[in-house]
C-alpha positions as CSV (number, residue, x, y, z in Angstrom):
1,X,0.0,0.0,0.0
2,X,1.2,3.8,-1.1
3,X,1.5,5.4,2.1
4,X,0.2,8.7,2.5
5,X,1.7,10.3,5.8
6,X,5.6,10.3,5.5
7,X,8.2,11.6,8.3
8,X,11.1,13.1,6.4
9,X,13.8,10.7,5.5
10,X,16.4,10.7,8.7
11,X,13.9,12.7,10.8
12,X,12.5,10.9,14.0
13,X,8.1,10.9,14.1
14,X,6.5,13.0,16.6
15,X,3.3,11.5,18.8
16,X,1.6,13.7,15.8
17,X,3.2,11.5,13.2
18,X,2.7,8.1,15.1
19,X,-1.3,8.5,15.9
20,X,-1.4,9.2,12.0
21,X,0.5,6.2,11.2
22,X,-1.2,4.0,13.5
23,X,-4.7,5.5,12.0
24,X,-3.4,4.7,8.7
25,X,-2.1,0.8,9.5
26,X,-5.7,0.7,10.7
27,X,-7.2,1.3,7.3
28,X,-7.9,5.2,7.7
29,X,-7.8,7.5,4.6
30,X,-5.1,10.2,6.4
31,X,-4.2,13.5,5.2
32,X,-0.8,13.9,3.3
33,X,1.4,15.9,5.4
34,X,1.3,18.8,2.7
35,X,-2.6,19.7,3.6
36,X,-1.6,20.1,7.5
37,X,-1.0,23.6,7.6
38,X,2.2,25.3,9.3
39,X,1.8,28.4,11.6
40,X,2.7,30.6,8.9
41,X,0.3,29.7,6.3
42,X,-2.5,29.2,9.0
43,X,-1.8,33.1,9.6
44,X,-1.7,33.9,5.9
45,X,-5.2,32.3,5.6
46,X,-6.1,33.9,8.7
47,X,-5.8,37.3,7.5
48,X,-7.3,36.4,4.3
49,X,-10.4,35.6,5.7
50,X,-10.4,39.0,7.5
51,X,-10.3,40.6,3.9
52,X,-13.3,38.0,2.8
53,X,-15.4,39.2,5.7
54,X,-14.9,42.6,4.7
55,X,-16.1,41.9,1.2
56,X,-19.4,40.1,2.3
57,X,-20.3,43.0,5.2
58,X,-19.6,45.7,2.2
59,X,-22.0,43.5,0.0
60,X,-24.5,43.2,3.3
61,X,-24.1,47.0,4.0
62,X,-25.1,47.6,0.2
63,X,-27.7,45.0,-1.3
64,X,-31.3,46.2,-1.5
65,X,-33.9,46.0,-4.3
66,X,-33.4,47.6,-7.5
67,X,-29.8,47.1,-7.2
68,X,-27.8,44.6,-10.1
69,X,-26.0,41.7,-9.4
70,X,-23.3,43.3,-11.4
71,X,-23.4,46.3,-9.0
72,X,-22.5,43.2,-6.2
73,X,-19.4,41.8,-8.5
74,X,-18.4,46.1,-8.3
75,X,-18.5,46.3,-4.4
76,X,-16.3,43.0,-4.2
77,X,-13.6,44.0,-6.8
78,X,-13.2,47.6,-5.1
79,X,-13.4,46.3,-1.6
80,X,-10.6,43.5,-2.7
81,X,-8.6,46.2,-4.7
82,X,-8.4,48.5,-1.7
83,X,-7.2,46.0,0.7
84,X,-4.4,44.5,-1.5
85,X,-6.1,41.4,-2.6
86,X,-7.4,39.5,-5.6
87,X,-10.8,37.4,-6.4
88,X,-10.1,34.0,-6.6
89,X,-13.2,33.5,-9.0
90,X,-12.1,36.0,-11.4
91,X,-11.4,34.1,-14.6
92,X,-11.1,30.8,-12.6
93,X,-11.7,28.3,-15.8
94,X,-13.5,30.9,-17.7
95,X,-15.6,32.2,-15.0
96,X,-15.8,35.8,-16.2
97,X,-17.1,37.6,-13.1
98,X,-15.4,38.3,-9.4
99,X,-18.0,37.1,-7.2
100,X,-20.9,34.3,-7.7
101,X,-24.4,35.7,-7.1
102,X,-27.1,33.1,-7.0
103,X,-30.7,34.0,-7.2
104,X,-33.5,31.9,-5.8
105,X,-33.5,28.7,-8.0
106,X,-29.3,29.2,-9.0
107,X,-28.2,26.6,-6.6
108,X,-24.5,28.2,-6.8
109,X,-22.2,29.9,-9.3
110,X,-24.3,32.5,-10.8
111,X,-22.8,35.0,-13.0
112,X,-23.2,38.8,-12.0
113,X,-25.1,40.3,-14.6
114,X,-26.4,44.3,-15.6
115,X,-30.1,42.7,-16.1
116,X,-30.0,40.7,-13.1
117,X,-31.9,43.1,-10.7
118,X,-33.2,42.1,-7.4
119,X,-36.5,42.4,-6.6
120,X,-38.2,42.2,-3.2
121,X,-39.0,38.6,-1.9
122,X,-35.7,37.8,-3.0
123,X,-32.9,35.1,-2.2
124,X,-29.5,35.3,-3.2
125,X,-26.3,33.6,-2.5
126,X,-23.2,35.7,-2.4
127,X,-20.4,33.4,-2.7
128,X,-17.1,35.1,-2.8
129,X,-12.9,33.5,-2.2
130,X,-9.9,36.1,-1.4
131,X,-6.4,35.9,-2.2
132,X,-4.2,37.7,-0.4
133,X,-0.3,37.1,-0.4
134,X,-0.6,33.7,-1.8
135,X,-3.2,32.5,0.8
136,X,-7.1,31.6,-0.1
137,X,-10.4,32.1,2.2
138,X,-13.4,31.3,0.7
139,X,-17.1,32.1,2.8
140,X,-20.7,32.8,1.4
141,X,-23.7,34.8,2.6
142,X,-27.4,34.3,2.1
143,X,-29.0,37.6,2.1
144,X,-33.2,38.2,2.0
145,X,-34.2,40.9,-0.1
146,X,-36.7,43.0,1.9
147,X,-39.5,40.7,3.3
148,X,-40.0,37.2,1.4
149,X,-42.3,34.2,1.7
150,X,-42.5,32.4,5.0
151,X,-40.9,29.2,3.2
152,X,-38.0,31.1,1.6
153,X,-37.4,32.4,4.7
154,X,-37.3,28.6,6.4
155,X,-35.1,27.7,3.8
156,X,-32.5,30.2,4.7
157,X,-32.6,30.1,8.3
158,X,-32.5,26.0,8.1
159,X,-29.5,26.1,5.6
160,X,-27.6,28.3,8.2
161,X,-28.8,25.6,10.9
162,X,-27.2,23.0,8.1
163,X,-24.1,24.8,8.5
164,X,-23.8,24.9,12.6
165,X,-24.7,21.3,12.6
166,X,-22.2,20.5,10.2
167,X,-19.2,22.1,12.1
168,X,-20.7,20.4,15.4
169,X,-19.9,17.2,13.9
170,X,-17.2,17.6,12.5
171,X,-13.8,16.8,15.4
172,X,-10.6,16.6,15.2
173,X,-9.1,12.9,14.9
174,X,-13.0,12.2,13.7
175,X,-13.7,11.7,9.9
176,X,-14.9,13.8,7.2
177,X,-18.3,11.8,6.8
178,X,-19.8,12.6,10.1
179,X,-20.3,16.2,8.9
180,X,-22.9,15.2,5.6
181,X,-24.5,12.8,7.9
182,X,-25.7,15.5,10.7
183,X,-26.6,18.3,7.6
184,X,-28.8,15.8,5.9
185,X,-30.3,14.7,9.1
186,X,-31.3,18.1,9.4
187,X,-32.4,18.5,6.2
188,X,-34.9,15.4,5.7
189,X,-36.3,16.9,9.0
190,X,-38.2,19.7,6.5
191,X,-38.0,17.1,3.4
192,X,-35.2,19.8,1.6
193,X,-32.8,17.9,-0.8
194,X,-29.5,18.5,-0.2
195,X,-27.5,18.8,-3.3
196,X,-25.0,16.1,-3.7
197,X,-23.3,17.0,-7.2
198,X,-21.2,19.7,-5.0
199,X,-19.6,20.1,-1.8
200,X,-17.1,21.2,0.1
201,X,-13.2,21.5,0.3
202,X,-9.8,21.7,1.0
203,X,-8.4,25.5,0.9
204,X,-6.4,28.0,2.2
205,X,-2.4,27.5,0.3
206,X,-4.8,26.6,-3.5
207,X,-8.6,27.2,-4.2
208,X,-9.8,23.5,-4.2
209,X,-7.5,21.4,-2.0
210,X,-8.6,17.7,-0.3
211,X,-10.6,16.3,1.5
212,X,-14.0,16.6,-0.3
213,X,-16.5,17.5,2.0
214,X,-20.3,16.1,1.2
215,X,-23.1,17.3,2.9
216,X,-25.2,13.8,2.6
217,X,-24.8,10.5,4.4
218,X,-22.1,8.4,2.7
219,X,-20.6,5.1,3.1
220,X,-16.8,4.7,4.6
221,X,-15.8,7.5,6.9
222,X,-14.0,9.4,4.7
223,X,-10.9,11.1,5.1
224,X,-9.4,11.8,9.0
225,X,-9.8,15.4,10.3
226,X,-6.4,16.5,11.7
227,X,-5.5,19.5,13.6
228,X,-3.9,22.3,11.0
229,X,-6.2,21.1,8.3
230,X,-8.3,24.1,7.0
231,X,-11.6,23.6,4.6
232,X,-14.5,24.5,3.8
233,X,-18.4,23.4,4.7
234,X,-20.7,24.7,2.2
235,X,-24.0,23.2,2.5
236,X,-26.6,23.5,-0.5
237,X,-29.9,23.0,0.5
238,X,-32.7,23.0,-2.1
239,X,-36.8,23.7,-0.9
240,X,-37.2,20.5,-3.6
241,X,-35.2,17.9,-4.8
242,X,-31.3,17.5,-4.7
243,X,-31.2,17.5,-8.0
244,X,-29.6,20.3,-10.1
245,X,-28.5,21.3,-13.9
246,X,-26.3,23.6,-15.6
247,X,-28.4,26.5,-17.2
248,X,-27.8,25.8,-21.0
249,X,-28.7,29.5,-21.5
250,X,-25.3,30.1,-19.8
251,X,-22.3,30.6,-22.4
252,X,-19.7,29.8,-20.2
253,X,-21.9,26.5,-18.4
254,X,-21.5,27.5,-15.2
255,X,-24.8,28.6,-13.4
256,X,-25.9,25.4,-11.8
257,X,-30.0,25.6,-11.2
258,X,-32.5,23.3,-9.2
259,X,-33.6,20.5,-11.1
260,X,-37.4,21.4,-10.5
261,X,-36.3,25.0,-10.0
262,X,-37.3,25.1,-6.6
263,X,-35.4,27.8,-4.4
264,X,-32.1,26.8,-3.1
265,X,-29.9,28.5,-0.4
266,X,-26.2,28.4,0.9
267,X,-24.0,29.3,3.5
268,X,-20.4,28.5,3.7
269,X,-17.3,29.5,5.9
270,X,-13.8,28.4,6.1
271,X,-12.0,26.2,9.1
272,X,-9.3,25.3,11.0
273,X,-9.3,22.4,12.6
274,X,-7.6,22.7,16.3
275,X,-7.3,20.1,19.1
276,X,-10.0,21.6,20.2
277,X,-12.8,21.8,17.6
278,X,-13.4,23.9,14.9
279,X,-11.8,27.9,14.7
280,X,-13.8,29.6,11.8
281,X,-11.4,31.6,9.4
282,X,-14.3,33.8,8.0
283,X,-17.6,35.0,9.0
């Protein structure tokens, strides 16, 4: 078997190293060594998920009726540009826009547009990843547009309980699969699908890193959650079925929409995983 936790050659293994290796020998999928973060990238990503905060209360500040989703994609850019940072989305395999801005039925990656105006009764998803000096943070926001329906508004504030649930279940030295098992425990609890064609991830020194993080039960336990690892939890939670497609009206086939075009909502933050539970990177 191809090991994946190595101690470098003619260097003695920690108690760190030697609870991996013995969870490994046991059949556990570990971590490789290069997704446990050192001190000074765990700082890096820190601060870059200071900067990402500031772009989503700047978009929170600002979003009302009338206004366009391109208007959004403006707020992030200047807010990024002023602070010395980039958008992570910006041109990210063809992805044209800095920010993604999903509207009611757009499950996730919706593309700011001049004719996409918000209208009271609203749901959107603003989904938006810093870089700053090399390092990634990556967090999204629902945000209610005035006062909407009674169910949209369910769906929002039960995605957000999604979220919560997830980081309560997910522990360090546990395993990445205990974290879709409490979301979509919580989800069948209103009958909401929970989308299972994306999920979660690996971030902080690249955009996408390992593990993948699902929000639904699976089998196996997935991959071990060690202390320094830092990812993402990014529930999608649809009012109908889990299903979803990619908008063929799109040109660049990214807009992914509810299958029976049901609303959707999101919330996501970035982690570290300590000793001691979860710390969240962005807010």
């Amino acid at each position: 078997m191809k090991r994946r936790w190595h101690c470098k050659p003619g260097e003695q293994p920690t108690e760190f190293d030697k609870r991996i290796m013995y969870l490994e020998n046991k059949g556990a999928l570990v971590p490789t060594r290069e997704l446990i973060k050192t001190p000074e990238q765990i700082d890096g990503i820190r601060r870059a998920g200071v900067v990402n905060t500031g772009v989503l209360d700047a978009v929170g500040e600002a979003i009302h009726a009338g206004m366009s989703t391109l208007e959004i994609d403006k707020i992030c850019r200047d807010y990024c540009a002023a602070h010395g940072a980039t958008p992570a989305c910006l041109n990210y395999e063809g992805f044209p826009m800095s920010v993604c801005t999903s509207i009611n039925e757009v499950v996730c990656h919706g593309i700011p547009k001049a004719d996409d105006i918000l209208e009271e009764g609203d749901i959107i998803n603003v989904d938006f990843t810093t870089i700053l000096d090399g390092y990634y943070a990556d967090a999204s926001r629902m945000f209610i547009i005035g006062k909407t329906t009674p169910e949209k508004e369910q769906l929002v504030k039960v995605t957000k309980e999604c979220l919560e649930i997830g980081m309560e279940a997910a522990k360090p030295w546990g395993y990445v699969n205990e974290i879709g098992k409490a979301i979509e425990k919580h989800a069948k609890k209103y009958h909401y699908g929970v989308v299972r064609d994306l999920c979660g991830h690996g971030v902080g020194c690249h955009f996408h890193e390992e593990p993948e993080v699902c929000h639904f039960a699976q089998r196996g336990d997935g991959m071990l959650l060690v202390p320094g690892m830092v990812f993402t939890i990014e529930p999608m939670i649809n009012m109908g079925t889990w299903k979803v497609f990619i908008d063929a009206d799109d040109p660049y086939g990214w807009e992914v929409i509810s299958e029976d075009e049901q609303p959707s909502a999101q919330w996501e933050h970035t982690f570290l995983m300590t000793e001691h539970g979860l710390e969240i990177l962005t807010h």
